[in-house]
C-alpha positions as CSV (number, residue, x, y, z in Angstrom):
1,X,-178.9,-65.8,186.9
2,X,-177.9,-65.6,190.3
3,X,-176.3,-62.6,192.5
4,X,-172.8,-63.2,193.4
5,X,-172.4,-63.6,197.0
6,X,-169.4,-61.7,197.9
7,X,-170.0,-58.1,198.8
8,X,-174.0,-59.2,199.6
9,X,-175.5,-58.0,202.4
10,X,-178.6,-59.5,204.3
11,X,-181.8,-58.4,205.3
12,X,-185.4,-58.9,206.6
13,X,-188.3,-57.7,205.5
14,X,-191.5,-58.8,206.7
15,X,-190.2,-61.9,207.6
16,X,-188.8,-63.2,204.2
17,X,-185.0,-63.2,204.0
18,X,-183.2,-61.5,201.6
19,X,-179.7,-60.5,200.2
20,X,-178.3,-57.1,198.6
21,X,-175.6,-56.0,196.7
22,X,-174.8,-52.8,195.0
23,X,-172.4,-53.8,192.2
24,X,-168.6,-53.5,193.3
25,X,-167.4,-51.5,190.1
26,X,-169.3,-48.7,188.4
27,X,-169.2,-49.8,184.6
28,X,-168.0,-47.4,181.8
29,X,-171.9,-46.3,181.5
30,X,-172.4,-45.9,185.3
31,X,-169.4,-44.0,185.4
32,X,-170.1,-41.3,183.0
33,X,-173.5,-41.1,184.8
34,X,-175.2,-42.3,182.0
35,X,-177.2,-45.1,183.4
36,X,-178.4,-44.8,187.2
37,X,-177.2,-46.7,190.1
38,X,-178.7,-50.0,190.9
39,X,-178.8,-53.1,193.2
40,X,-179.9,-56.5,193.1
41,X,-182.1,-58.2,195.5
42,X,-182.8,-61.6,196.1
43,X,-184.1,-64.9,198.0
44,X,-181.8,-65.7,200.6
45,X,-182.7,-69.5,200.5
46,X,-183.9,-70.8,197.4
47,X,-183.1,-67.9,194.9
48,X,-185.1,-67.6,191.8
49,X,-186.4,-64.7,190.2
50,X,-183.4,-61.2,190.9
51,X,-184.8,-58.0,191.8
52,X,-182.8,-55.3,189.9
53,X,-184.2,-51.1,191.5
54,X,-182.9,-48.6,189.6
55,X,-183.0,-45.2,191.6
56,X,-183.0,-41.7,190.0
57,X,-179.3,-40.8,190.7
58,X,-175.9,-41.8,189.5
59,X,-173.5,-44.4,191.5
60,X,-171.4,-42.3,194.6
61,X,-168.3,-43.3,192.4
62,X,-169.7,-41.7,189.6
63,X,-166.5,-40.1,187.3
64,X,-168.4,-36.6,186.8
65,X,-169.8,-35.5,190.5
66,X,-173.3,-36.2,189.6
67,X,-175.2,-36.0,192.5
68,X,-176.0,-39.7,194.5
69,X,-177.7,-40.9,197.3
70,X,-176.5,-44.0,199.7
71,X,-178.5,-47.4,199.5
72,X,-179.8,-47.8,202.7
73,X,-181.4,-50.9,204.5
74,X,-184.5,-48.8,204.6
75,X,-184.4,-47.9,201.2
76,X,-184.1,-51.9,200.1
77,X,-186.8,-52.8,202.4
78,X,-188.8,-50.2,201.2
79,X,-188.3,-51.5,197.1
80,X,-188.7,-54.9,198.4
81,X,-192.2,-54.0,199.6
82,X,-193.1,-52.3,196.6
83,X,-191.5,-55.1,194.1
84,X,-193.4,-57.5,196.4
85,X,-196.9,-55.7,195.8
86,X,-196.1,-55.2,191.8
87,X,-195.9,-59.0,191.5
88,X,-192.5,-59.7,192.0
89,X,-192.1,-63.5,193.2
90,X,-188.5,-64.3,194.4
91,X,-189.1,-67.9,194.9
92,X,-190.1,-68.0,191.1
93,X,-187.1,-68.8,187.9
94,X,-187.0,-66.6,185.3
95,X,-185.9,-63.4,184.1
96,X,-185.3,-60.2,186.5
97,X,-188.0,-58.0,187.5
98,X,-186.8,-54.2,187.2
99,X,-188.1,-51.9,189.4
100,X,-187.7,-48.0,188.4
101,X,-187.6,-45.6,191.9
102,X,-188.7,-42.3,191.0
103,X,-188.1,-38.9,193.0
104,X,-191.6,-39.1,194.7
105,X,-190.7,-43.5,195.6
106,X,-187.9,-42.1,197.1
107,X,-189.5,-39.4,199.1
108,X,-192.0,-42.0,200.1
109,X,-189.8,-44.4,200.9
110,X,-187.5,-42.0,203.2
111,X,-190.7,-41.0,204.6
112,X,-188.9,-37.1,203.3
113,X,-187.5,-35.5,200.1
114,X,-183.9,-37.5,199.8
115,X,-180.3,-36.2,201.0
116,X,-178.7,-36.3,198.2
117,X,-174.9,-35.9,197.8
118,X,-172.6,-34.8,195.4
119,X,-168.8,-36.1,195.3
120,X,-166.5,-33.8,195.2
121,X,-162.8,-34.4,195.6
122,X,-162.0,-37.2,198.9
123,X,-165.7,-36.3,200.0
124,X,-169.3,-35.8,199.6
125,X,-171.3,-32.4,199.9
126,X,-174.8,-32.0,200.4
127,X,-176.9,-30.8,197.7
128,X,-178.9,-27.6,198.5
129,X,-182.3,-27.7,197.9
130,X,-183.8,-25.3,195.3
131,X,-184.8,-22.5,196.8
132,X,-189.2,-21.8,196.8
């Protein structure tokens, strides 16, 4: 199954090109903040195998002001990397690889703990950190 082009974004990492997307619509489940929010990677030339990374927050459109975080380039690189050393092989047919980003990927990934935000009305706010 190939990523639809429109609304992809490119990128390089490590000298493979790539393309991202973060799907254009939340579904009813991502929504409600039910299931997380995702993108989809893959091979810019010759597509085969889709990368799907699931992080541990809800989509920014989210319907109940769960709290989010923005995809990044650095944050794609960064899951590229680590799909890349868990076997993923983008030149390769067959079914999508999921990758699951936990808090401490993330941390690692941002090289810190994430921003994360939390809609709120025409906006974001910042998320305070719990206190030690």
């Amino acid at each position: 199954m190939a990523m639809p082009k429109k609304g992809s974004r490119r990128i390089t990492v490590d000298g493979g090109d790539y393309r991202w997307r973060v799907r254009r619509k939340p579904s009813s489940c991502q929504g409600n903040a039910w299931t997380p929010l995702t993108f989809s990677v893959e091979r810019t030339e010759a597509p085969g195998n889709l990368l799907v990374v699931s992080l541990p927050c809800a989509r920014p459109d989210n319907w109940l002001g769960r709290r989010t975080i923005p995809v990044t380039p650095a944050l794609v690189a960064a899951s590229i990397r680590r799909a890349l050393e868990q076997g993923w092989d983008p030149g390769r047919p067959g079914r999508a690889m999921r990758l699951e980003v936990t808090e401490d990927d993330l941390t690692a990934f941002l090289g810190g703990p994430p921003d994360y935000l939390i809609p709120f009305l025409w906006g974001f706010i910042r998320e305070r950190p719990a206190s030690a």
